[in-house]
GUDREN-667846 format. One record per residue (C-alpha): z, x, y; residue in three letters. Coordinates in steps of 0.1 Angstrom, whole numbers, plus 5000, padded with zeros to 4 digits. Layout:
// GUDREN-667846
+------+------+-------+---------+
|   up | east | north | residuo |
+------+------+-------+---------+
|    Z |    X |     Y |     ALA |
...
+------+------+-------+---------+
// end
This chain:
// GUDREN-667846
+------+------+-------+---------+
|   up | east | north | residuo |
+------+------+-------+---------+
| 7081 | 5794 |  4280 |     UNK |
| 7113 | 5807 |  4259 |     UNK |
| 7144 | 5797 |  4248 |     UNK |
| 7179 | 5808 |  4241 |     UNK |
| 7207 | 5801 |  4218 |     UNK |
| 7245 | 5807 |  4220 |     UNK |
| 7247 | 5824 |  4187 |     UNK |
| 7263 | 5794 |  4172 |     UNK |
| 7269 | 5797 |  4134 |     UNK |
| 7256 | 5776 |  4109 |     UNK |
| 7277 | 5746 |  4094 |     UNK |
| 7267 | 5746 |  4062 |     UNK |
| 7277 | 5787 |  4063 |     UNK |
| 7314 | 5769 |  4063 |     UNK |
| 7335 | 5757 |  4037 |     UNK |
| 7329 | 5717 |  4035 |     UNK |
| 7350 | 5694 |  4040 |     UNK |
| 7352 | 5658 |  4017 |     UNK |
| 7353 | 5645 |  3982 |     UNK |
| 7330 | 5652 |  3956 |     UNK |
| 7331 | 5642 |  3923 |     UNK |
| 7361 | 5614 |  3929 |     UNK |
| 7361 | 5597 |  3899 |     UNK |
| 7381 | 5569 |  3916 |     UNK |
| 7352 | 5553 |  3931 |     UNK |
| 7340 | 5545 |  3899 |     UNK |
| 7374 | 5525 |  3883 |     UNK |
| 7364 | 5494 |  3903 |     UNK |
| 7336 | 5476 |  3911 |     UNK |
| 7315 | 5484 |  3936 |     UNK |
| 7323 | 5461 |  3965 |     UNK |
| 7360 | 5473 |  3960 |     UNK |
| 7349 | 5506 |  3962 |     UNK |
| 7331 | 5504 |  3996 |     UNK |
| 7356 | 5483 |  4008 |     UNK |
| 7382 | 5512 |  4000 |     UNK |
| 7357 | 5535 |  4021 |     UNK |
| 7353 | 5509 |  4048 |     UNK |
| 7392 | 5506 |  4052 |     UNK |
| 7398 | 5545 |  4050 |     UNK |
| 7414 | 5541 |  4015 |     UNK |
| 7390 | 5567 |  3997 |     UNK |
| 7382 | 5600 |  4012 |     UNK |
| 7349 | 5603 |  4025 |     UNK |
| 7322 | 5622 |  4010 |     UNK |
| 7309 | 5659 |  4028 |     UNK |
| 7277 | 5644 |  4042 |     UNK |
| 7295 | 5620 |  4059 |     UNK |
| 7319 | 5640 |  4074 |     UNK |
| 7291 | 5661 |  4085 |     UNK |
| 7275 | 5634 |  4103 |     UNK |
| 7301 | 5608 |  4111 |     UNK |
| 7280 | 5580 |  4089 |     UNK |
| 7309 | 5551 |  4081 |     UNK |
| 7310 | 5522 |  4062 |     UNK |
| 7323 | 5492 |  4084 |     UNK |
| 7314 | 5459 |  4067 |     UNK |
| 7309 | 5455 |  4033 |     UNK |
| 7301 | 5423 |  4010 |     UNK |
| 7282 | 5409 |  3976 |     UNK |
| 7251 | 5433 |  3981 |     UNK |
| 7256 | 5437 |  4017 |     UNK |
| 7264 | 5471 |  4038 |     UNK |
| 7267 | 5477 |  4076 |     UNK |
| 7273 | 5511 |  4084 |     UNK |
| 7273 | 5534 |  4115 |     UNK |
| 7266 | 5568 |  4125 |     UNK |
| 7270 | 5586 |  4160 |     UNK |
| 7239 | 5600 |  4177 |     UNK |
| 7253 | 5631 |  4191 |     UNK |
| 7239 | 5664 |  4208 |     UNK |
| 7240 | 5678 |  4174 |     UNK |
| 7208 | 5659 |  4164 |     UNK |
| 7181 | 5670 |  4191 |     UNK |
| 7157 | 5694 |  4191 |     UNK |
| 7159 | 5720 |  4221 |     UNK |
| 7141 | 5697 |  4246 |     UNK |
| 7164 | 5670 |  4239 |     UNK |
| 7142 | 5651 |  4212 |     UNK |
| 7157 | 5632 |  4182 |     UNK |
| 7128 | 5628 |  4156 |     UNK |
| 7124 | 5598 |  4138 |     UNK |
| 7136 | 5613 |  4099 |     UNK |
| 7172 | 5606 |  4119 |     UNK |
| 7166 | 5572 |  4103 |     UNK |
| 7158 | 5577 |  4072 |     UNK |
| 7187 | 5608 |  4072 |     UNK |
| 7212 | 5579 |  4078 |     UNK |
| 7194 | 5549 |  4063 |     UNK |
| 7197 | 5562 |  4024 |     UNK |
| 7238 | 5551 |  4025 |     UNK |
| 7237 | 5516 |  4036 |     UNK |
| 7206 | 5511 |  4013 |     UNK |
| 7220 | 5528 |  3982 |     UNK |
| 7257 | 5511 |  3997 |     UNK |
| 7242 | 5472 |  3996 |     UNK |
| 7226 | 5474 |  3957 |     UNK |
| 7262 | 5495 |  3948 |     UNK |
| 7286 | 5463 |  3960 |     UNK |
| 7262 | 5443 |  3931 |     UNK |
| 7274 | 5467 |  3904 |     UNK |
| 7306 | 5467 |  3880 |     UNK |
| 7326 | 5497 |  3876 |     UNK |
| 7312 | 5523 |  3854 |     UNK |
| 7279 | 5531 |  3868 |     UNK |
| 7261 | 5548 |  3895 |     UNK |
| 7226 | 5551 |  3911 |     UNK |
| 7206 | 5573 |  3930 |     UNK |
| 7176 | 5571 |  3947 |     UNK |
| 7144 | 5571 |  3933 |     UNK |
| 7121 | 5561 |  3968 |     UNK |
| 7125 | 5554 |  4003 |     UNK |
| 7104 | 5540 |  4031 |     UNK |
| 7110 | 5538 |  4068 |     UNK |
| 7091 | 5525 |  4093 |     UNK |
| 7101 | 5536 |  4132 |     UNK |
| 7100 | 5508 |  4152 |     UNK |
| 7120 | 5526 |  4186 |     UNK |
| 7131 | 5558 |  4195 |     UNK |
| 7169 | 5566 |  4198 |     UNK |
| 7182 | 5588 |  4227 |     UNK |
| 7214 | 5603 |  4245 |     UNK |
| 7218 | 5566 |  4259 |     UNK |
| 7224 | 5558 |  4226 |     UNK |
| 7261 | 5560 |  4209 |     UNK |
| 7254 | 5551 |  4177 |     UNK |
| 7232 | 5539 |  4152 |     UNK |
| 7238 | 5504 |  4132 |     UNK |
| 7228 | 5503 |  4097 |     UNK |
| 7227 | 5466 |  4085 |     UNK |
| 7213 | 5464 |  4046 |     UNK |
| 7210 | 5438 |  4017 |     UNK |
| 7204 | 5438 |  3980 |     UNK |
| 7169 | 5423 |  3974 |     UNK |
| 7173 | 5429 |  3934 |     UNK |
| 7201 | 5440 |  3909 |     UNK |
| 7187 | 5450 |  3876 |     UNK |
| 7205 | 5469 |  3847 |     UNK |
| 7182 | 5503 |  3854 |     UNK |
| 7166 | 5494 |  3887 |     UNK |
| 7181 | 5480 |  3926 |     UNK |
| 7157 | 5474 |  3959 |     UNK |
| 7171 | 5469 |  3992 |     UNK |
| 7163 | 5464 |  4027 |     UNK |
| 7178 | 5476 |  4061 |     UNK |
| 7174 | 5468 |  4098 |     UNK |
| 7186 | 5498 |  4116 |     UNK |
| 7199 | 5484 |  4154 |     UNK |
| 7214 | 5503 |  4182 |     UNK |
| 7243 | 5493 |  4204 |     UNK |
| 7225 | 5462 |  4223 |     UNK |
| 7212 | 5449 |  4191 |     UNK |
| 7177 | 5465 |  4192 |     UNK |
| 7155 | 5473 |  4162 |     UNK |
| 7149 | 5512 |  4163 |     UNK |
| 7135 | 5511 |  4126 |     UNK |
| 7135 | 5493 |  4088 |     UNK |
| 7135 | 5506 |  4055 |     UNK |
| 7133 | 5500 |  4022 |     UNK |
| 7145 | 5517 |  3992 |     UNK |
| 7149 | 5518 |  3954 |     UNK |
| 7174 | 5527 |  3933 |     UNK |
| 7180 | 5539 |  3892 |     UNK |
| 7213 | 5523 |  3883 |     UNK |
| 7228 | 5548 |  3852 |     UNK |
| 7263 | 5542 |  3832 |     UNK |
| 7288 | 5567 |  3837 |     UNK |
| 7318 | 5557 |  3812 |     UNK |
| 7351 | 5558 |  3833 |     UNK |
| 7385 | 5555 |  3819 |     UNK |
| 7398 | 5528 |  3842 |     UNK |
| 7433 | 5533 |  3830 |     UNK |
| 7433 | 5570 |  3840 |     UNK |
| 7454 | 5583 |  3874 |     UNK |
| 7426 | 5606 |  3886 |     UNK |
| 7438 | 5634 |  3910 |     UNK |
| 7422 | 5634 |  3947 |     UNK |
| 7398 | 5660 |  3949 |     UNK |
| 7401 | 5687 |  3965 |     UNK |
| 7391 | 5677 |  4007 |     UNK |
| 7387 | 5716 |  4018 |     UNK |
| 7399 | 5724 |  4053 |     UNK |
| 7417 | 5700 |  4072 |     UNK |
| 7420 | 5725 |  4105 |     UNK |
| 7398 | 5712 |  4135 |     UNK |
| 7374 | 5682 |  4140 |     UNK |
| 7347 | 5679 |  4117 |     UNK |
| 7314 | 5690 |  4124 |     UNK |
| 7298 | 5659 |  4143 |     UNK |
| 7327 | 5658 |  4169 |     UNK |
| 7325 | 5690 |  4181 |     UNK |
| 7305 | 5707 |  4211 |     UNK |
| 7270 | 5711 |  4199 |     UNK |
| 7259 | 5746 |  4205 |     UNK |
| 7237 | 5754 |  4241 |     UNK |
| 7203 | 5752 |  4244 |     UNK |
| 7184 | 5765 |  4277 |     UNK |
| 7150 | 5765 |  4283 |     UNK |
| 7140 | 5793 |  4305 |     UNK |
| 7106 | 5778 |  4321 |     UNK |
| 7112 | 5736 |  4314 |     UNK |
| 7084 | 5729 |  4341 |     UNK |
| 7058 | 5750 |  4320 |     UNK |
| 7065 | 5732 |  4286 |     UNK |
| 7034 | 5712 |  4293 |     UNK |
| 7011 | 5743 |  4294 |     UNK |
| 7023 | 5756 |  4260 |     UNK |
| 7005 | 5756 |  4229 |     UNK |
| 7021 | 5736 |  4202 |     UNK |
| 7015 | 5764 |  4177 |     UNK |
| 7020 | 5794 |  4205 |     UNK |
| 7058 | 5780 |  4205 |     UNK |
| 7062 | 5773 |  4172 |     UNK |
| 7053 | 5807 |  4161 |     UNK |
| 7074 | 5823 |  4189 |     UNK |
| 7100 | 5800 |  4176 |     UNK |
| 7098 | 5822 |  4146 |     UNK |
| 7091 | 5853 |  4153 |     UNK |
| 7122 | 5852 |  4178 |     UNK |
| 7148 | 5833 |  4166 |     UNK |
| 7148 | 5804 |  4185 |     UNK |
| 7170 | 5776 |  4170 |     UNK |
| 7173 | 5737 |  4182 |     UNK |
| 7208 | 5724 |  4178 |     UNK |
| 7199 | 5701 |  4146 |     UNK |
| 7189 | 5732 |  4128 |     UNK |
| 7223 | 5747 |  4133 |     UNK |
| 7238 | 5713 |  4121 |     UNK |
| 7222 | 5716 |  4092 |     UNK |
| 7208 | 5753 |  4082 |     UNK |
| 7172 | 5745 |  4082 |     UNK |
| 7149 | 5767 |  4095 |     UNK |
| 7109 | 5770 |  4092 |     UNK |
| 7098 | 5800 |  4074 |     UNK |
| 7055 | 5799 |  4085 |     UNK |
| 7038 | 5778 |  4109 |     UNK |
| 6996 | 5777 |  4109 |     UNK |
| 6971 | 5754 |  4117 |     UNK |
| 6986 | 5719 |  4101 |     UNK |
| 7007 | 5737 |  4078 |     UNK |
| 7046 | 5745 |  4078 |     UNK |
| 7070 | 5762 |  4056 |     UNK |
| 7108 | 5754 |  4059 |     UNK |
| 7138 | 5763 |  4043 |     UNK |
| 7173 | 5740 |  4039 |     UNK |
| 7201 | 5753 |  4018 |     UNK |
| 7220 | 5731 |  3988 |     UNK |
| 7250 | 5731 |  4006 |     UNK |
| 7278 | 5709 |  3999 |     UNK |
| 7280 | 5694 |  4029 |     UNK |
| 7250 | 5677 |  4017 |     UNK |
| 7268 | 5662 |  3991 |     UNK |
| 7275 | 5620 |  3989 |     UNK |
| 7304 | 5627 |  3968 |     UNK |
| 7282 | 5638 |  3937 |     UNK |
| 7270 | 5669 |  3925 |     UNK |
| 7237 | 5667 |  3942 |     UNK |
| 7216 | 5665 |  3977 |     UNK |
| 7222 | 5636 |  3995 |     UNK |
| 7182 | 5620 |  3993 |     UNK |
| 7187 | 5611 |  4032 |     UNK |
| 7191 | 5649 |  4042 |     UNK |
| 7159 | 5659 |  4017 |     UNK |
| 7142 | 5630 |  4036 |     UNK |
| 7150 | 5639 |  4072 |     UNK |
| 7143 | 5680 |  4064 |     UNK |
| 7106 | 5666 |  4047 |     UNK |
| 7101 | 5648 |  4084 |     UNK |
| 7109 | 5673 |  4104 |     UNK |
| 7085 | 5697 |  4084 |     UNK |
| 7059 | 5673 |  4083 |     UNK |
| 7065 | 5666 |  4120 |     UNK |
| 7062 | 5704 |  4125 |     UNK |
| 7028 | 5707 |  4106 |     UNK |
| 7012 | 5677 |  4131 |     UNK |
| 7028 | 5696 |  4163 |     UNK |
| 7008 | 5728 |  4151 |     UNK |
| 6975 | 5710 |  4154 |     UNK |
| 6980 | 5694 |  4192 |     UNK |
| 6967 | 5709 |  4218 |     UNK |
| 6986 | 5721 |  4248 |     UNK |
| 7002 | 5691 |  4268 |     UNK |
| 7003 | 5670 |  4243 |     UNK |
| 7034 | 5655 |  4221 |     UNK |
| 7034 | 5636 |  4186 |     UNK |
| 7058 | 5607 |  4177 |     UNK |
| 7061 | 5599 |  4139 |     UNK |
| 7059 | 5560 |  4130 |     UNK |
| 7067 | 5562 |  4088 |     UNK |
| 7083 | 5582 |  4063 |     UNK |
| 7077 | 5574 |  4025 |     UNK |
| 7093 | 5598 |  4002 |     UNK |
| 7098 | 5598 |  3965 |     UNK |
| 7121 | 5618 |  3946 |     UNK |
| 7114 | 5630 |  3915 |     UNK |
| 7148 | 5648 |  3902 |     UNK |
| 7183 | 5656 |  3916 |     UNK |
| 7186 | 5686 |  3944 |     UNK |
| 7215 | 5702 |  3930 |     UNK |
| 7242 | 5717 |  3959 |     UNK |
| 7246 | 5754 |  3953 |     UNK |
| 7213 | 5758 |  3937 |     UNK |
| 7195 | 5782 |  3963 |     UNK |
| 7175 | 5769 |  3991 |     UNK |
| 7153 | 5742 |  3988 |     UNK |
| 7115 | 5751 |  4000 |     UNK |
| 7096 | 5721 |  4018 |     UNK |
| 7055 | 5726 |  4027 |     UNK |
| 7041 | 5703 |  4045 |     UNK |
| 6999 | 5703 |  4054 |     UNK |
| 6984 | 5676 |  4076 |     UNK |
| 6953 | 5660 |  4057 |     UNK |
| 6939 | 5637 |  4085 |     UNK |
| 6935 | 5645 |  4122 |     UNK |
| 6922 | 5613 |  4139 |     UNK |
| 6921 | 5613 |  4175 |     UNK |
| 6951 | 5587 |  4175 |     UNK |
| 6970 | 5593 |  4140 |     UNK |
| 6979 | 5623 |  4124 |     UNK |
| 6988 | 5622 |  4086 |     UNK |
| 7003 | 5649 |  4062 |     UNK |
| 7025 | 5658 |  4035 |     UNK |
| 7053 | 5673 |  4023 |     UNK |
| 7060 | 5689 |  3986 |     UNK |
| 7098 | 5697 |  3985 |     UNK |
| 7108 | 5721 |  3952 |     UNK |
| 7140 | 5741 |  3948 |     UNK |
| 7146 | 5774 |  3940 |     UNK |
| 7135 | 5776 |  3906 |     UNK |
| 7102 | 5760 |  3920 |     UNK |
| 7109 | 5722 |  3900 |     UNK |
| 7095 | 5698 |  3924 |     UNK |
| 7126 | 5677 |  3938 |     UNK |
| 7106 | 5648 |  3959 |     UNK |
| 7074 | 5642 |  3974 |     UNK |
| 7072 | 5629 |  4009 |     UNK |
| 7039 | 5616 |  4034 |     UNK |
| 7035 | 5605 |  4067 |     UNK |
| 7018 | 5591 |  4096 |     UNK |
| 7025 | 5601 |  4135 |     UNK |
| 7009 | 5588 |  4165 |     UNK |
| 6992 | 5615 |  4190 |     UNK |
| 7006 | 5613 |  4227 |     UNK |
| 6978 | 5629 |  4248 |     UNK |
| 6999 | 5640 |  4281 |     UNK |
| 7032 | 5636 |  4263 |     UNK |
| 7041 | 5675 |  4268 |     UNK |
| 7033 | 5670 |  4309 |     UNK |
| 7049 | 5642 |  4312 |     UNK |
| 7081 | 5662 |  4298 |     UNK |
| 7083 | 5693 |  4316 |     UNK |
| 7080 | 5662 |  4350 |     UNK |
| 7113 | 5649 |  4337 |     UNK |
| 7105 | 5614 |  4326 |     UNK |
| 7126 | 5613 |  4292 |     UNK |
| 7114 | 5617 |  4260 |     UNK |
| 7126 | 5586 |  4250 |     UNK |
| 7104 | 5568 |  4275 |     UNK |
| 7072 | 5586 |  4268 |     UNK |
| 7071 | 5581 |  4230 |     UNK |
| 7083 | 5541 |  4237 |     UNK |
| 7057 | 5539 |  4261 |     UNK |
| 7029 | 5556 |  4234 |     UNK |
| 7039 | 5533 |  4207 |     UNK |
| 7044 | 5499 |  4222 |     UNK |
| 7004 | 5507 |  4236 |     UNK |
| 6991 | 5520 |  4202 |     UNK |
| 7008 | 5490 |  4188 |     UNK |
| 6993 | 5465 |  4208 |     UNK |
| 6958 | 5477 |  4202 |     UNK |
+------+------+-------+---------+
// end
């Protein structure tokens, strides 16, 4: 089996587009600010221009928020992998404990936990973010979210905490909008995603994971999410994988640093890799948790950021492994683990044309009745 790519460029090769380091959002009080974002009266920051994540509802340590599922988001046979979740999750969760604080400080996150529940597909529009504060501290916040799609159903919840800092703001001062970049065009989520065609569907299930995988190397093969975002894995072996994802700004939440949502999806999707590479042929994976910790700030423009993730238990049913993410001067950034469910048959059932979606539901809902 091979695959093709349009020779679509790479977003994050573009110049971005959204605020960073708008010192407005900090001359008010939290649940003014997100209410300003909410009602379009701030400018958005890159990542979520990149992705189309919104703030719709805010309250007193409360934040709904949405993001499109588009095109954009699969891998080349049409999968959207669970670190989707936790990619979006990290802004409603960091949103909820923000709304508690007064103006002058900030937060980032410090660890993050999601748990998949369903899987999202191209029947679904858009994901639903709905999180709440569980504690407000003067150094440290934990929230909650429920993660919904259109018709109300759980596809996953998280958790997360937060290290609330002071940042002294002059609230008297008339700070000049940033700097938006290019205003030409849609942004990157409403565009056409870029072609994928798969040159021998029926014989996907005959493949070997790590045949394809290293094919996928060696030839340049490409899945549309990896041209969203500029990740690409550098080594595949035997439960092991080596990726790449630049500091782009377009990764940034309107500071100075990686978003902790895009770190988190780029750890699943190389953990997810190093469990595909120890399947045999026919057989699919679907991950059930994330828990990542992060241990300093990813800074945008700093190089690319290495991830390496090795699988340390191969059960017949569960899968688990790791990931150690460091940045280009080799500081470790975060730490990330996680568990995945084995599919025996999953690849067959594939390359028959019963959707992805169906086949991982149908796999999980059975392991989880056990």
């Amino acid at each position: 089996m091979t695959s093709s790519q349009s020779g679509h460029p790479n977003i994050p090769d573009e110049p971005c587009r959204g605020a960073i380091a708008d010192l407005r959002v900090l001359q008010q009080p939290g649940q003014d600010t997100f209410r300003k974002f909410a009602h379009g009266e701030l400018p958005a920051p890159p990542v979520w221009r990149l992705t189309g994540i919104q703030a719709t509802e805010v309250g007193l340590g409360t934040a709904t928020f949405s993001m499109p599922v588009t095109p954009w988001l699969e891998d080349f046979v049409g999968i959207y992998w669970g670190g989707l979740y936790a990619l979006f999750a990290d802004s409603p969760l960091a949103a909820a404990i923000w709304t508690t604080l007064p103006k002058g400080k900030i937060l980032s996150t410090s660890e993050l936990n999601l748990c998949y529940v369903r899987p999202m597909s191209r029947e679904t529009p858009n994901l639903i973010g709905r999180a709440k504060t569980v504690h407000s501290g003067s150094q440290v916040g934990l929230s909650t979210v429920e993660i919904t799609d259109h018709q109300g159903r759980m596809l996953a919840f998280g958790s997360s905490r937060c290290l609330i800092a002071d940042f002294p703001i002059d609230e008297q001062e008339h700070y000049p909008e940033p700097d938006l970049g290019p205003s030409d065009g849609p942004d990157p989520y409403r565009r056409p995603p870029p072609e994928v065609s798969l040159d021998d569907m029926a014989g996907f299930g005959d493949v070997v994971p790590i045949a394809c995988q290293q094919a996928t190397i060696s030839q340049g093969r490409t899945h549309p999410v990896w041209h969203f975002t500029g990740y690409r894995v550098r080594d595949i072996k035997d439960g092991y994988c080596e990726s790449r994802l630049p500091s782009s700004p377009w990764f940034s939440n309107g500071n100075v640093v990686i978003y902790g949502g895009m770190l988190a999806w780029a750890a699943d999707f190389t953990m997810g890799a190093a469990v595909y590479s120890t399947l045999p042929a026919g057989d699919l994976f679907a991950t059930l948790d994330i828990h990542i910790r992060f241990m300093r700030p990813a800074a945008i423009n700093d190089g690319d950021i290495t991830l390496t993730s090795r699988v340390h238990h191969r059960g017949r049913q569960l899968r688990v492994a790791s990931c150690d993410i460091v940045n280009a001067a080799g500081k470790r950034l975060a730490m990330a683990t996680a568990s995945a469910l084995v599919i025996p048959g999953g690849a067959r059932q594939l390359s028959q044309g019963l959707p992805p979606e169906a086949i991982i539901a149908r796999a999980t809902n059975a392991f989880a009745q056990q």
